[in-house]
Each structure stands twice: as C-alpha cells, then as structure tokens.
C-alpha positions as a Markdown table, in Angstrom:
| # | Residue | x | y | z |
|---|---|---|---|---|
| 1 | Unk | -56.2 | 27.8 | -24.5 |
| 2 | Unk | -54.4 | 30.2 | -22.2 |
| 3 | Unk | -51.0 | 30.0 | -23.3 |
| 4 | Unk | -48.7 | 33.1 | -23.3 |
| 5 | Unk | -51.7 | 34.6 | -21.5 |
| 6 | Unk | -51.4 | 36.5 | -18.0 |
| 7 | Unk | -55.5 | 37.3 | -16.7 |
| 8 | Unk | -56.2 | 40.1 | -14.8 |
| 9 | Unk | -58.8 | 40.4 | -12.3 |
| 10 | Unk | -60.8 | 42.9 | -14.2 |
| 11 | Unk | -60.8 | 40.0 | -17.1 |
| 12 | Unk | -58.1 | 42.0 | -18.9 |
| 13 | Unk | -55.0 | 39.8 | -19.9 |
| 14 | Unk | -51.8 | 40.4 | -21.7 |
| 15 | Unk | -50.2 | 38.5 | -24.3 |
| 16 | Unk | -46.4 | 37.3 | -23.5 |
| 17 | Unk | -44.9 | 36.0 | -26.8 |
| 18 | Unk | -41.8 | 34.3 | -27.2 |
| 19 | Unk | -40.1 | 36.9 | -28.5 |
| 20 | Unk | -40.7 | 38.6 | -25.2 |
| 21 | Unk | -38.9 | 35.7 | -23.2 |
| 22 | Unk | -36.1 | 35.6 | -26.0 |
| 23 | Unk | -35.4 | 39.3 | -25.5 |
| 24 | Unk | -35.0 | 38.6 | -21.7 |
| 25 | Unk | -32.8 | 36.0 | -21.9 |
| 26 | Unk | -30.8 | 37.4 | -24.6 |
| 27 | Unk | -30.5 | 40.6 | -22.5 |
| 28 | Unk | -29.4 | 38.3 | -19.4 |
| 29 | Unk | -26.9 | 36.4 | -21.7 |
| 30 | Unk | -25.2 | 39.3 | -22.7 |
| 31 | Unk | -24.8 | 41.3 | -19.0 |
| 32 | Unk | -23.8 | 37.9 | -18.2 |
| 33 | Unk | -21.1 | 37.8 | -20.8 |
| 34 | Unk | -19.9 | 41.5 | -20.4 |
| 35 | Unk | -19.9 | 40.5 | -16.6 |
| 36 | Unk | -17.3 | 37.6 | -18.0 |
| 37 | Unk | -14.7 | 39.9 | -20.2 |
| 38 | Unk | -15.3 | 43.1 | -17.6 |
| 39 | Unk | -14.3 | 41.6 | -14.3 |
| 40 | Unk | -11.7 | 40.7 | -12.5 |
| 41 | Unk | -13.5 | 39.3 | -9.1 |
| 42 | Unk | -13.5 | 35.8 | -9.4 |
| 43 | Unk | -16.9 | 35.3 | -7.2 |
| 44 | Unk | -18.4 | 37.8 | -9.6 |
| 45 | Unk | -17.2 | 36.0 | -12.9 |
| 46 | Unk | -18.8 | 33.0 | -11.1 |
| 47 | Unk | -22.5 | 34.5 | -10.4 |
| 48 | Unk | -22.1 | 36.1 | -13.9 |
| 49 | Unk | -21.4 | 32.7 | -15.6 |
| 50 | Unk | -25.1 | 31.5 | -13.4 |
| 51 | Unk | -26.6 | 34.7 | -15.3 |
| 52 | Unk | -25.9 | 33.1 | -18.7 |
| 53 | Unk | -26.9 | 29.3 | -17.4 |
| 54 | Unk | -30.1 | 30.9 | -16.2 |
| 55 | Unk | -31.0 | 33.0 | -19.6 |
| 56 | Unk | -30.4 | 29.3 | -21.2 |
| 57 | Unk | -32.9 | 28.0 | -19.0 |
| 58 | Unk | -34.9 | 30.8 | -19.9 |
| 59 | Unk | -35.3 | 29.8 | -23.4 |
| 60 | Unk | -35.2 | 26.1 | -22.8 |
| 61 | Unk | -38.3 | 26.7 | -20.5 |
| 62 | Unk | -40.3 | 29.3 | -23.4 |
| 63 | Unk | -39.3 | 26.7 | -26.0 |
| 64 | Unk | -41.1 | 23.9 | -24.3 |
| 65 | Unk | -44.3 | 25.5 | -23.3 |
| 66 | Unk | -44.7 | 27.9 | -26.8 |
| 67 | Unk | -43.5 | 24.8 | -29.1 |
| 68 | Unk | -44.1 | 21.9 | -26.9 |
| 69 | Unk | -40.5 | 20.0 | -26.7 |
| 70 | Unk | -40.7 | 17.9 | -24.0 |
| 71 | Unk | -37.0 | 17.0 | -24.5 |
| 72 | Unk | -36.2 | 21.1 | -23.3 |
| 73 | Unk | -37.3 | 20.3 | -19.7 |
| 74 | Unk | -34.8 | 17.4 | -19.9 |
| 75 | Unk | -32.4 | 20.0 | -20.6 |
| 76 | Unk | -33.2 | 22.4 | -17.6 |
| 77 | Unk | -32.5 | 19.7 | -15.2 |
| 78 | Unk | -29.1 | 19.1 | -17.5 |
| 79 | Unk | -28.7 | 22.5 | -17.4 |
| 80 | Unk | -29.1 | 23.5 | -13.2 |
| 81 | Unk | -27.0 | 20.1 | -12.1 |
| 82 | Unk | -24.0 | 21.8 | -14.2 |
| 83 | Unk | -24.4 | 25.0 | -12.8 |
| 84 | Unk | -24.8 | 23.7 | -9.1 |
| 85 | Unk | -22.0 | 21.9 | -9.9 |
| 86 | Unk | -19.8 | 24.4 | -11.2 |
| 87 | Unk | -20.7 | 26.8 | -8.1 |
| 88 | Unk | -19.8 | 24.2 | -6.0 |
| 89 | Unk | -16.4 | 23.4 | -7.7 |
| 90 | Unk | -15.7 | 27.3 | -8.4 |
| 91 | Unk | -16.5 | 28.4 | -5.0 |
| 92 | Unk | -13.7 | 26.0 | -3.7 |
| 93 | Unk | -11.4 | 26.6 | -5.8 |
| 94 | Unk | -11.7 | 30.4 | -5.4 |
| 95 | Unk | -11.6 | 29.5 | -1.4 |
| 96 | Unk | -8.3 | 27.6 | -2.1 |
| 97 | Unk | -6.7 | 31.0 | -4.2 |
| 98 | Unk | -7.8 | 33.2 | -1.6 |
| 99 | Unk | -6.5 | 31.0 | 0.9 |
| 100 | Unk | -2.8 | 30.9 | -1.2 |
| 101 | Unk | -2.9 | 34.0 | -2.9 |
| 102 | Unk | -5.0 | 36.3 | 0.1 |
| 103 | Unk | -7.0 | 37.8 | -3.0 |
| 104 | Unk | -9.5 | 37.0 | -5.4 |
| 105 | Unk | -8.6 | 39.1 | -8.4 |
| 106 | Unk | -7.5 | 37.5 | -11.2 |
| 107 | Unk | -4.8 | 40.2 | -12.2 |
| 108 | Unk | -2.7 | 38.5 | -9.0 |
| 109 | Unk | -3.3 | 35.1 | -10.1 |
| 110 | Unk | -1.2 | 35.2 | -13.0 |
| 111 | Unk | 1.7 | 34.7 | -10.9 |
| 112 | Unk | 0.8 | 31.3 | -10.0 |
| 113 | Unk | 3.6 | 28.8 | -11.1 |
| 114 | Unk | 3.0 | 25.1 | -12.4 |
C-alpha cells in the first residue's frame, strides 16, 4: 500500500505521517487564531477565521485516509458549507458597517447603538 507515500521519478519516495499533517494544521490553527485576537480589519478577522476552518479540514481529511473514518469526509462537506456560509454572511455584513460606519475597523464599531 502507498499510503502516506509521495514517489519520485527516480523511485525515491518520502514518507508523510500524520504527525506531519497535524503539525500543519496546528500551525494554520494558531496564525489563524493570533490573526483573530491581533486584528482589527474585519475582512482580515474573516479570512483568518477560513484559516482555522481550513486547518480543521486539514485534520478531518489526514484522519480519514491514515485511520480510515469515513464519517470525517462527511464532516469536510459540514465543515466548507459553514464556512461558505459564514463568508457570505460576514462579507455582508461588513458591506453594511462600511456602508454606515465608512470603515471597517472594529475600534470604530463600538460606537454602534442598539
């Protein structure tokens, strides 16, 4: 079986173990989440959020092929349709504040009023 195994044309391959896909999506998750707490630019909390849905997808996809859950490629599809759906909902609501508020930062949104 070839799994975890990327071939070469000189026959060579190179072993890719889970732990290598966890490391990336761990490292993914947390630029994603000091992307989160560090700024203030609403579009860039947005494609930081994607960063953190994607390194979830990253493990979901690892777990499946190294373990064989079929259940985890139920949860990527769970997974993307949230996140398409939360761009499509955050990038109108951050249309509708920079409409109101002419900025995007979230400092100047705390003076919005209920």
């Amino acid at each position: 079986s070839c799994r975890g195994r990327l071939h070469f044309r000189g026959g060579d391959h190179l072993n890719i173990m889970f732990q290598h896909y966890l490391l990336v999506a761990v490292t993914l998750f947390g630029l994603g989440l000091l992307g989160v707490l560090l700024r203030r630019n609403l579009v860039l909390i947005l494609l930081c959020v994607e960063l953190m849905l994607n390194a979830v997808n990253i493990i979901f996809v690892a777990g499946a092929h190294y373990f064989g859950l079929g259940e985890a490629r139920l949860y990527v599809f769970f997974v993307l349709t949230i996140s398409a759906a939360e761009v499509a909902v955050g990038l109108v609501l951050v249309l509708a504040l920079f409409k109101r508020f002419d900025s995007i930062d979230i400092a100047d949104l705390s003076e919005m009023k209920w």
